[in-house]
Backbone bond lengths (Angstrom), bond angles and torsions (degrees), N, CA, C in turn:
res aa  C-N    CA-C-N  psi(-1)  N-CA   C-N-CA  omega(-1)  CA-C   N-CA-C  phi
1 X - - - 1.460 - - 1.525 106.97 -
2 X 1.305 109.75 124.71 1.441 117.40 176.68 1.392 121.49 -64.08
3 X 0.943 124.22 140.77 2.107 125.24 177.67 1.274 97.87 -70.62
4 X 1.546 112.91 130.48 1.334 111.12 165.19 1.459 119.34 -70.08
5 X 1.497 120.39 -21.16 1.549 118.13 -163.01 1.621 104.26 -86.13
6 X 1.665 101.91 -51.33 1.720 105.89 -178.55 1.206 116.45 -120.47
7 X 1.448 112.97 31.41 1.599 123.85 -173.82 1.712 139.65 26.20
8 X 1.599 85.20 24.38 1.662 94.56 -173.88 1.704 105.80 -80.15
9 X 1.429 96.39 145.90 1.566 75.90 -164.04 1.440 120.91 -107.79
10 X 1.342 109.22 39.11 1.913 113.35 172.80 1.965 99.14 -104.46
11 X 1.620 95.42 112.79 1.537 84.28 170.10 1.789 104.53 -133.80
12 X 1.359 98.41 161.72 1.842 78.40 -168.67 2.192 88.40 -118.45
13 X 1.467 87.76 163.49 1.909 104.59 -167.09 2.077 87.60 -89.47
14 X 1.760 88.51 125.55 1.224 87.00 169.97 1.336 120.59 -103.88
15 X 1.617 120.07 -18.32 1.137 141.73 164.28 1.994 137.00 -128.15
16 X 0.886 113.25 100.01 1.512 85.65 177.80 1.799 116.81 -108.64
17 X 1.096 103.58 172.97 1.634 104.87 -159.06 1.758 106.29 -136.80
18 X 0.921 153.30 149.37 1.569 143.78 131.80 1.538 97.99 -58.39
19 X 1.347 117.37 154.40 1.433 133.17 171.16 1.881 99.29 -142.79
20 X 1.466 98.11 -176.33 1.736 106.11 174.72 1.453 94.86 29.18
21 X 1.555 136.93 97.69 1.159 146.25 132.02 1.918 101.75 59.92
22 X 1.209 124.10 15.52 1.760 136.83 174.10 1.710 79.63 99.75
23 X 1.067 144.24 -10.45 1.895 115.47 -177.01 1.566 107.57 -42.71
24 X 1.046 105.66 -39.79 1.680 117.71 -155.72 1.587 109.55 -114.89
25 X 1.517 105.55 150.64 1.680 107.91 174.54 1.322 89.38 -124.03
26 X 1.522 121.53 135.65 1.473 144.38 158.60 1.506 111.06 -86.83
27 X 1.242 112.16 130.26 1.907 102.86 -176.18 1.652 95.63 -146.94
28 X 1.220 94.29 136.48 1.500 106.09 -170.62 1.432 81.55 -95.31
29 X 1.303 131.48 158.75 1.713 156.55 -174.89 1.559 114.06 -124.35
30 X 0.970 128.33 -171.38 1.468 140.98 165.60 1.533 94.96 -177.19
31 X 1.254 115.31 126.81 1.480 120.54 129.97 1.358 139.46 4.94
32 X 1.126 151.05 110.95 1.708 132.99 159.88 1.464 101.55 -81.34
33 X 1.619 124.91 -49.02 1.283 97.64 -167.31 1.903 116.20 -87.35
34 X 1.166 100.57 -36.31 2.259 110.05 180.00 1.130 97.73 -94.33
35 X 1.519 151.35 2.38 1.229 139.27 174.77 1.726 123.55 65.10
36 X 1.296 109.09 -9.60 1.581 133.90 156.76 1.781 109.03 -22.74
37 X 1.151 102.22 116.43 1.782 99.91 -176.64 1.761 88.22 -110.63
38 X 1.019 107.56 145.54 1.252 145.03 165.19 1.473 135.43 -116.52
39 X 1.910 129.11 155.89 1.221 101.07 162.45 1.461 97.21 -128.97
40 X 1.520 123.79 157.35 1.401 136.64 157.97 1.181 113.44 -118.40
41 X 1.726 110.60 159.83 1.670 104.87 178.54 1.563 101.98 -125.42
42 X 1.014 134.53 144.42 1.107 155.13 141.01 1.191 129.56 -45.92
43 X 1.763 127.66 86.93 2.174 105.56 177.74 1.671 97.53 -117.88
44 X 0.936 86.14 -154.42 1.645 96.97 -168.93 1.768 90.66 -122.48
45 X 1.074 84.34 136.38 1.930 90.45 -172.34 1.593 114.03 -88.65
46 X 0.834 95.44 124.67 1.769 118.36 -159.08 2.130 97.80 -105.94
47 X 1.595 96.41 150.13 1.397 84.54 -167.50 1.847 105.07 -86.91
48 X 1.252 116.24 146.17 1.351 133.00 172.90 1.358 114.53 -17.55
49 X 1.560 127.77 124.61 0.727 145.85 -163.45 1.730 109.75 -114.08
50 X 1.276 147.69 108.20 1.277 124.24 -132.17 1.964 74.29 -134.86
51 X 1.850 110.54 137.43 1.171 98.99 173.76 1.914 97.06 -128.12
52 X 1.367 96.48 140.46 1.593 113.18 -177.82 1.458 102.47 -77.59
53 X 1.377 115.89 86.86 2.054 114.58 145.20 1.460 110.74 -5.19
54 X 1.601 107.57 155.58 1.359 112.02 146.27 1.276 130.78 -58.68
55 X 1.547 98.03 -43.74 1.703 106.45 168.07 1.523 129.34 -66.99
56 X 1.516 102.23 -1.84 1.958 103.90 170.32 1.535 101.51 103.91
57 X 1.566 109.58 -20.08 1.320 94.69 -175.06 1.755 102.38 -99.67
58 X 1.783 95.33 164.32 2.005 113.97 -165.72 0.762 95.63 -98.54
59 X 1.510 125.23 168.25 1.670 137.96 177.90 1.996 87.53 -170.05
60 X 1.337 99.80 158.24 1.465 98.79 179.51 1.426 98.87 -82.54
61 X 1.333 114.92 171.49 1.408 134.75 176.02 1.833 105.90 -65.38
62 X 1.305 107.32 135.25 1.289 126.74 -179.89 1.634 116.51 -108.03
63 X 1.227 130.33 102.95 1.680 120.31 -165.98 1.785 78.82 -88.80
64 X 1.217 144.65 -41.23 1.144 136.97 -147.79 1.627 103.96 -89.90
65 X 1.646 121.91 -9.11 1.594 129.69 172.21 1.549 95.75 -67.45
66 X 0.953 112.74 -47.57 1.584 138.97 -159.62 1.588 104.31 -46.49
67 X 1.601 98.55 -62.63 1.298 134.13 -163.93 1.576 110.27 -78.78
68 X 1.557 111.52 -30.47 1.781 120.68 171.43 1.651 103.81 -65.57
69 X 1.808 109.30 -45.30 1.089 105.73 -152.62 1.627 110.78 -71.09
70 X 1.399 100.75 -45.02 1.705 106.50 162.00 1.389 121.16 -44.76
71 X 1.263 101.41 -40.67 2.025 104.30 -175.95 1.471 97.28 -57.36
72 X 1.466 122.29 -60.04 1.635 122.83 -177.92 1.331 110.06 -39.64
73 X 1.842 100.65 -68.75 1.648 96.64 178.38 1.591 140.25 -25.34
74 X 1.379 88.81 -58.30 1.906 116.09 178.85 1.866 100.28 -60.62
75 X 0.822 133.38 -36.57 1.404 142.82 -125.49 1.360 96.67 -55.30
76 X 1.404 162.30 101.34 1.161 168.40 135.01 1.839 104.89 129.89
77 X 1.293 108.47 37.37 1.701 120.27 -177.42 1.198 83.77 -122.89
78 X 1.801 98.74 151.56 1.774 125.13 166.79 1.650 103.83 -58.30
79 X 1.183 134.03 57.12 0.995 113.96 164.68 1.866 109.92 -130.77
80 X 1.712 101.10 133.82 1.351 94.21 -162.68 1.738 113.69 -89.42
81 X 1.390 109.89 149.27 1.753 107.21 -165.39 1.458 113.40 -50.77
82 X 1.298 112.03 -53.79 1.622 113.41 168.70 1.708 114.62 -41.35
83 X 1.674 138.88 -53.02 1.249 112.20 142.96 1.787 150.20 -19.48
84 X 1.324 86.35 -34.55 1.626 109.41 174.19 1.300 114.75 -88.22
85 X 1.015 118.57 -32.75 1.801 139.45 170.24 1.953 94.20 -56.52
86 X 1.128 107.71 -65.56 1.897 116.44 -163.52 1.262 90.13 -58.37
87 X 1.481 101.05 -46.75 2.214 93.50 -170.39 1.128 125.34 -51.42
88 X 1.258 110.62 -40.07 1.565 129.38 179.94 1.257 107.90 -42.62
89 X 1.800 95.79 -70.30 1.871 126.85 -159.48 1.609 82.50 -61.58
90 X 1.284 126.60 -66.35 1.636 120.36 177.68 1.608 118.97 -22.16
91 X 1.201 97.20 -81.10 1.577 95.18 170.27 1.219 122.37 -31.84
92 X 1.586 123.60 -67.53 1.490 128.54 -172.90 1.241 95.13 -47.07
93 X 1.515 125.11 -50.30 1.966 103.15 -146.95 1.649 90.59 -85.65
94 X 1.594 133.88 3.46 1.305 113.12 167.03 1.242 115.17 -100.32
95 X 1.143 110.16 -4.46 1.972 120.29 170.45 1.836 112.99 -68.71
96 X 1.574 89.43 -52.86 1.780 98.85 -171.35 2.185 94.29 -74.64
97 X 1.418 114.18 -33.00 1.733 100.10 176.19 1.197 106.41 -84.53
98 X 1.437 141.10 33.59 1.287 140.47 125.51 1.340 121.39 -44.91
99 X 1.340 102.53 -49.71 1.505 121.18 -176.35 1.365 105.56 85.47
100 X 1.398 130.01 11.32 2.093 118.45 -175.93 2.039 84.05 -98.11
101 X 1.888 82.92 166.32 1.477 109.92 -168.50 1.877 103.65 -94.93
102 X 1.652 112.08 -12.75 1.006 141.52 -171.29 1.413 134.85 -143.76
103 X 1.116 123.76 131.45 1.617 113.34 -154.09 2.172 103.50 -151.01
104 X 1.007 104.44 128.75 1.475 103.21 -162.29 1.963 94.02 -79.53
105 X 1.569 104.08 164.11 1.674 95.90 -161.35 1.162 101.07 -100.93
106 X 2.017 123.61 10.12 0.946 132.53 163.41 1.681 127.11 -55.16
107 X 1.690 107.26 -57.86 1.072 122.73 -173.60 1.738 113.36 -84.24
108 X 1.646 104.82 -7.46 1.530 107.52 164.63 1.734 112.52 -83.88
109 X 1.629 111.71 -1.68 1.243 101.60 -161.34 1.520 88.49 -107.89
110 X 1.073 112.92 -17.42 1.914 122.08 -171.74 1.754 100.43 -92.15
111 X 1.551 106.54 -10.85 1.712 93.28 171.73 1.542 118.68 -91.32
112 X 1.595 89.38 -24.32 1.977 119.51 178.99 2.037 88.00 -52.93
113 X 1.456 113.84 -65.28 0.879 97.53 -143.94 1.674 110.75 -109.37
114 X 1.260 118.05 37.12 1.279 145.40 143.32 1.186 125.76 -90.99
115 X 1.563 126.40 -20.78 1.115 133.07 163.52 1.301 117.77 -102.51
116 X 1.184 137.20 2.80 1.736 166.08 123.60 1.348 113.33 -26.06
117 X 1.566 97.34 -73.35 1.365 99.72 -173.79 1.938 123.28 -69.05
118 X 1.128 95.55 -17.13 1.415 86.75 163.41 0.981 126.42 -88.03
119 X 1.807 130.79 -15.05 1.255 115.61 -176.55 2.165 109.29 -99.43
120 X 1.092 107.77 6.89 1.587 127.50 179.46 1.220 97.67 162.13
121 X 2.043 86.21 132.51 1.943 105.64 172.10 1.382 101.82 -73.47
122 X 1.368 124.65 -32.07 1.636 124.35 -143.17 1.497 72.61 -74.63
123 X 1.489 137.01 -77.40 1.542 127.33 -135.54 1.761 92.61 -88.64
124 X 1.322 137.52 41.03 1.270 127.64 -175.01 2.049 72.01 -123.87
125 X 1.460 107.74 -59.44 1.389 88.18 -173.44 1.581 121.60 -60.97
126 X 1.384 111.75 -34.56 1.913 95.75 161.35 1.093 118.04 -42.41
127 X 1.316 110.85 -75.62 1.349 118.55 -173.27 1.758 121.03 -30.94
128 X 1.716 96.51 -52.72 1.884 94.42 164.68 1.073 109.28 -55.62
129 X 1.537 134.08 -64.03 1.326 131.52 -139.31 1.821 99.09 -63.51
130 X 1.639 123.33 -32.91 1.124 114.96 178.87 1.636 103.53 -71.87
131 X 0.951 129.00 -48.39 1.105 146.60 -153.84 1.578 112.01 -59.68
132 X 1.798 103.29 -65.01 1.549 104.70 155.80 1.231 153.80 -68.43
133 X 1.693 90.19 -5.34 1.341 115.90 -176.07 1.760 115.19 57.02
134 X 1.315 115.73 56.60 1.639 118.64 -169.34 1.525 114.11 -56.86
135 X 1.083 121.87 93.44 1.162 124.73 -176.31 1.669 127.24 -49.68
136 X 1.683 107.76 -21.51 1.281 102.47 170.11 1.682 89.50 -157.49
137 X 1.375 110.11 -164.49 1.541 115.15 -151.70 1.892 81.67 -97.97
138 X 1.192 139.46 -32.20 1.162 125.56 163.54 1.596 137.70 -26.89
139 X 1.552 99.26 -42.61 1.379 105.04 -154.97 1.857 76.56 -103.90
140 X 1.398 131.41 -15.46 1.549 127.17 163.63 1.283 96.86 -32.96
141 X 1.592 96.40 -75.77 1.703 109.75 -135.77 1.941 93.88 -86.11
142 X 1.358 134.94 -11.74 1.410 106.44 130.95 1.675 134.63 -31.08
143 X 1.125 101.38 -53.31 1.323 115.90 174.51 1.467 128.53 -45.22
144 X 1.400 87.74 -42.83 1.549 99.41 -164.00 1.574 87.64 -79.30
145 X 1.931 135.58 -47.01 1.160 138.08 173.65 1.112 113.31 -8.88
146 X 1.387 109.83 -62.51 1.678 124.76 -143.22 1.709 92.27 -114.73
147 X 1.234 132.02 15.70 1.525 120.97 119.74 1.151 136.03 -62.52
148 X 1.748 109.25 -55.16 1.339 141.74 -161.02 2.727 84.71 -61.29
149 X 1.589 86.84 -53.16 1.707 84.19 -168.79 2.186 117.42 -66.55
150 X 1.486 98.25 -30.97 1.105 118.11 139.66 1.591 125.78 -12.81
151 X 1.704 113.44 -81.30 0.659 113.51 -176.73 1.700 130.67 -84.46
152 X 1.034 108.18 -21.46 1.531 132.26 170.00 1.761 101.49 -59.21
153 X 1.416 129.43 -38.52 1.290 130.54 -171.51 1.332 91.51 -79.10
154 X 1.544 127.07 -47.36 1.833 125.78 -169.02 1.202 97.68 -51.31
155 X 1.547 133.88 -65.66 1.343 159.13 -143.56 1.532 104.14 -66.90
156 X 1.309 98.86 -33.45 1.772 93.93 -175.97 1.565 118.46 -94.08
């Protein structure tokens, strides 16, 4: 594994870990020559996951789009990053036990934010408002409705 800082490439594993339920190995690094610690992960390579745009056009599946978009969402909310980490890995392993070769970025954005809204309203409504793109404060405060009724059905 190459050094990210001075790219020499002898580095030795100072830690390794299972992560995501054992899918994944986390390994902390060090350097031989700058002493620079690093981490890389280890998965098992899974076949391409191809997601259809609104605009028609594919791009492969992104776990780390996933994972930006939540970071924005959350962004000054009680919610801790390792939560955001499971959500992600959550999503992916219910995308790939679909079993399709293709998946529209609609129904990845409607699982984001069904599984959003239960863990915080505040970053479930960011997350929509980017997401649906609310064209005016109307179709907001719909939004906000059918939280507010949402939650009144949990509650009872």
């Amino acid at each position: 594994m190459k050094c990210p800082t001075c790219n020499f490439h002898n580095t030795r594993v100072i830690d390794s870990r299972p992560v995501e339920d054992g899918r994944s190995i986390r390994r902390r690094r060090e350097c031989e020559s700058c002493s620079h610690r690093f981490t890389t992960f280890e998965r098992v390579e899974q076949s391409p996951l191809i997601v259809i745009k609104k605009d028609g056009n594919r791009e492969e599946f992104s776990r780390d789009k996933i994972l930006r978009g939540l970071i924005k969402a959350c962004e000054k909310r009680p919610v801790p990053f390792k939560q955001l980490e499971d959500l992600t890995a959550e999503i992916e392993r219910e995308i790939r036990n679909i079993g399709v070769s293709e998946i529209k970025s609609e129904a990845i954005g409607e699982m984001v934010m069904d599984k959003l809204a239960k863990i915080d309203e505040v970053s479930y409504v960011r997350f929509a408002s980017v997401y649906r793109q609310f064209k005016d404060i109307n179709v907001f405060i719909e939004e906000l409705k059918d939280i507010l009724k949402k939650g009144q059905s949990n509650s009872e």
